[in-house]
N, C-alpha and C positions, 0 to 999 in steps of 0.2 A: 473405334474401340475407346472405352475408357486410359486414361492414364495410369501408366503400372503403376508410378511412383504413387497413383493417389489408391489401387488395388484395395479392398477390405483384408482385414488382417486377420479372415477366418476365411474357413472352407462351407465354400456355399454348395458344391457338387457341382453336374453338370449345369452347362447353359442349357435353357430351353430356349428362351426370345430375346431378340435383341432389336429395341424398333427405336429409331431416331427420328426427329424431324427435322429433317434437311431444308436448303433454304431455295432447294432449285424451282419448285411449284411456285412459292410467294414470291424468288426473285422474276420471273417471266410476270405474273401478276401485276407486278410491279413496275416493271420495262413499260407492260402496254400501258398500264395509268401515267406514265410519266408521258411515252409518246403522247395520248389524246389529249392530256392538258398541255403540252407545249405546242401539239398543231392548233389547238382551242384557242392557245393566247394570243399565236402567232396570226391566225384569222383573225383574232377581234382586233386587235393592234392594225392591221389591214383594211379591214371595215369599219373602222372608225376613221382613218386617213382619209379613206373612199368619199367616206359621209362628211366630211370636215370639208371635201371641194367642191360640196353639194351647194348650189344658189336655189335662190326662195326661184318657188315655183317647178321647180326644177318633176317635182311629181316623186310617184314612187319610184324607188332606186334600191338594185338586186342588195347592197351592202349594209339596209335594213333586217333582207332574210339571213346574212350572213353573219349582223349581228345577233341575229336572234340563236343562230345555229351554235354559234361560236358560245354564247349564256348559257345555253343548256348543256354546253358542254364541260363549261366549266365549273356548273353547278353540278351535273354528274361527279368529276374531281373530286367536288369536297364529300361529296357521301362516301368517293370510292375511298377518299383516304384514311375515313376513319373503320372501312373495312377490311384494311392493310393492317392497323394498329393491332388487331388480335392473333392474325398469323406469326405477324414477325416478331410477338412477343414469344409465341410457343417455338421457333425456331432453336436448334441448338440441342431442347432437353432431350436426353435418350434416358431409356429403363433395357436392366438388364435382369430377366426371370431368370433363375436356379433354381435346381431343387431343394434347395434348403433358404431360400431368402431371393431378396432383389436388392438391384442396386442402380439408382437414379441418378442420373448425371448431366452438366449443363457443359457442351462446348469441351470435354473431357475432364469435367472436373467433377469428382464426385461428390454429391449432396446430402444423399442419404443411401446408408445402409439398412436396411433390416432384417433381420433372421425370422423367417418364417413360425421357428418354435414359439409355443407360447403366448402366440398373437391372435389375433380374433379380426376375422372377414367381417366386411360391413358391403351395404347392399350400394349401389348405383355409382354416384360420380365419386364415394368414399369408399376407397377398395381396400384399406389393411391398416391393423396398429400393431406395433411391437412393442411390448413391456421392455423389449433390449435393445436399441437397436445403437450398432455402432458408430453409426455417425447421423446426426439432423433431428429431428423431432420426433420422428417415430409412428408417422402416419404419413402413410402412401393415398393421395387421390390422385382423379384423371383429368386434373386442372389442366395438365400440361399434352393431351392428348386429346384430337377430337375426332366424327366419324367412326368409321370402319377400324382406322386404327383403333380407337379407345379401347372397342368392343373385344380386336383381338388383343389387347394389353390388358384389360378386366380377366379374360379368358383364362389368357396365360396365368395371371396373380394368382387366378381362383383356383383352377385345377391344381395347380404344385402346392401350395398353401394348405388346399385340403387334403395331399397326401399326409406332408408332414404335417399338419395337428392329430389326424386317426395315429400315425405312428406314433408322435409323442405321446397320445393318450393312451393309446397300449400297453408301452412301455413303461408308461405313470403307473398302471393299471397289475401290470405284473409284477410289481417291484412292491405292489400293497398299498399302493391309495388309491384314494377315490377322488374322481372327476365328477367337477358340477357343472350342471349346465341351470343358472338360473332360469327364470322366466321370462319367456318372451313376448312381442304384442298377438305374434301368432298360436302360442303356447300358454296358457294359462295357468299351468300347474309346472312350478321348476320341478329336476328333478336328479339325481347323484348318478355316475355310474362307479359299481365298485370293484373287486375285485369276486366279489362271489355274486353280486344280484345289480338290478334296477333299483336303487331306492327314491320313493316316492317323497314328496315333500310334508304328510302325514305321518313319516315314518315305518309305512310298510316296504317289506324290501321282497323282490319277489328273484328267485334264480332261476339263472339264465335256461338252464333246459327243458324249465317250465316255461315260457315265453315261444309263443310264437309270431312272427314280423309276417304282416302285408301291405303288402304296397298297392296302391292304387290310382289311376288317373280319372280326374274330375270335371267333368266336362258336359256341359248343358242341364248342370241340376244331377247327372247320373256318372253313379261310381263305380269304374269300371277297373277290374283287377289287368295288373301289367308285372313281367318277369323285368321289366326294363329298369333297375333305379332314377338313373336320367330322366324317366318318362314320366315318375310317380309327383303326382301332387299332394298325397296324403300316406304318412305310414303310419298302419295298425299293429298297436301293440297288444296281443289276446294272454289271458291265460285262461285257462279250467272252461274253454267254450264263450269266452265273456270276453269283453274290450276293456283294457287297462286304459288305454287313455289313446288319442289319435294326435298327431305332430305332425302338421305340416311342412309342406316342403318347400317354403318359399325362404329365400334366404341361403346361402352357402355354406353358412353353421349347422343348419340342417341336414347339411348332406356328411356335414361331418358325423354329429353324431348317428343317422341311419348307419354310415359306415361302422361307426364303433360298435353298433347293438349289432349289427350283421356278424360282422366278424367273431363276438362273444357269444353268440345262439348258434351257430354254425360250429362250435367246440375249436 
């Protein structure tokens, strides 16, 4: 666990994940590279003595093969060692997922906080930025996470993250502003969402009970309709029999705002 004393000084909600990198994997890693370069040195140290009471003529002699066994093994060493240098730097960091934000920490010291509100998902090894964040820079990657883990530590950022932005945006929404979603590279047309309509970046604004969402999965050239959100690679936005515009689903932004049209067309 993190250190209380160093605790964030807001309410993040529940825990969801808590994933460290402990040092027990790299320390055994570690043990065996140490044993095979100290038997490695201790043999060549040995076959070199061997070979030192070697006389001319003497022929081939086993402390030849043994140096040679002993080289490769201490040239293995040097590769293993600079394969140690990136585990045992990751050693230490842990990330703690909330429903409302995360919080990063090295050895129990916390690094960064960030509150989920107001922040915006970014796609691969760059997983979050907060325009707030309590403590550190304000951008969460998964420098400090490799594997399996990363994947369930992206997971985690991404699903909680995406609850709270649909709810901030709601709530932005209900109160009488309007949310933008500029233009993406998979998006060609930004576009608002407001408290009465869709508006368009041409300024048409279309309301929501005229609007109707499909979702679709795209697969071999052909697009196939799915009840699944999770499943969808493209959502269709129709009105009056016609396509107002198609948004793809790649990206976690995206799944924000399909949530927010969902929820506004659904009343």
């Amino acid at each position: 666990m993190t250190n209380p004393e160093a605790e964030p000084p807001l309410d993040l909600g529940e825990l969801r994940l808590r994933a460290e990198n402990s040092a027990g994997g790299v320390g055994k890693r570690t043990a065996r590279w140490a044993v095979i370069v100290l038997a490695a040195g201790a043999l060549l140290v040995f076959a070199l003595l061997e070979a030192a009471d070697a006389r001319p003529g003497d022929g081939w002699r086993p402390s030849s093969l043994l140096v040679l066994v002993a080289g490769l093994a201490l040239l293995w060493g040097v590769f293993g060692l600079f394969d140690l240098i990136s585990p045992w730097w990751h050693v230490g960091w842990a990330i703690e997922v909330f429903d409302g934000g995360l919080v990063e920490s090295r050895f129990g010291e916390v690094r960064s906080v960030l509150p989920f509100r107001g922040g915006v998902l970014l796609d691969g090894g760059r997983a979050f930025v907060s325009p707030r964040p309590t403590r550190g820079p304000g951008r969460f990657t998964l420098a400090h996470h490799r594997g399996e883990r990363a994947s369930e530590v992206f997971n985690a950022v991404r699903t909680a993250a995406e609850e709270a932005l649909v709810e901030e945006a709601l709530e932005s929404l209900r109160a009488g502003h309007t949310v933008d979603f500029p233009r993406t590279r998979g998006r060609s047309a930004g576009l608002s969402v407001t408290a009465h309509g869709l508006r368009l970046d041409d300024g048409r604004e279309f309301a929501y009970p005229a609007l109707e969402l499909r979702l679709s999965h795209v697969t071999d050239g052909a697009r196939r309709p799915t009840e699944v959100p999770e499943r969808a690679s493209l959502l269709e936005v129709r009105t009056d029999d016609r396509t107002l515009l198609e948004i793809p689903q790649h990206g976690p932004n995206a799944t924000v705002l399909r949530e927010i049209l969902r929820a506004l067309t659904a009343g």
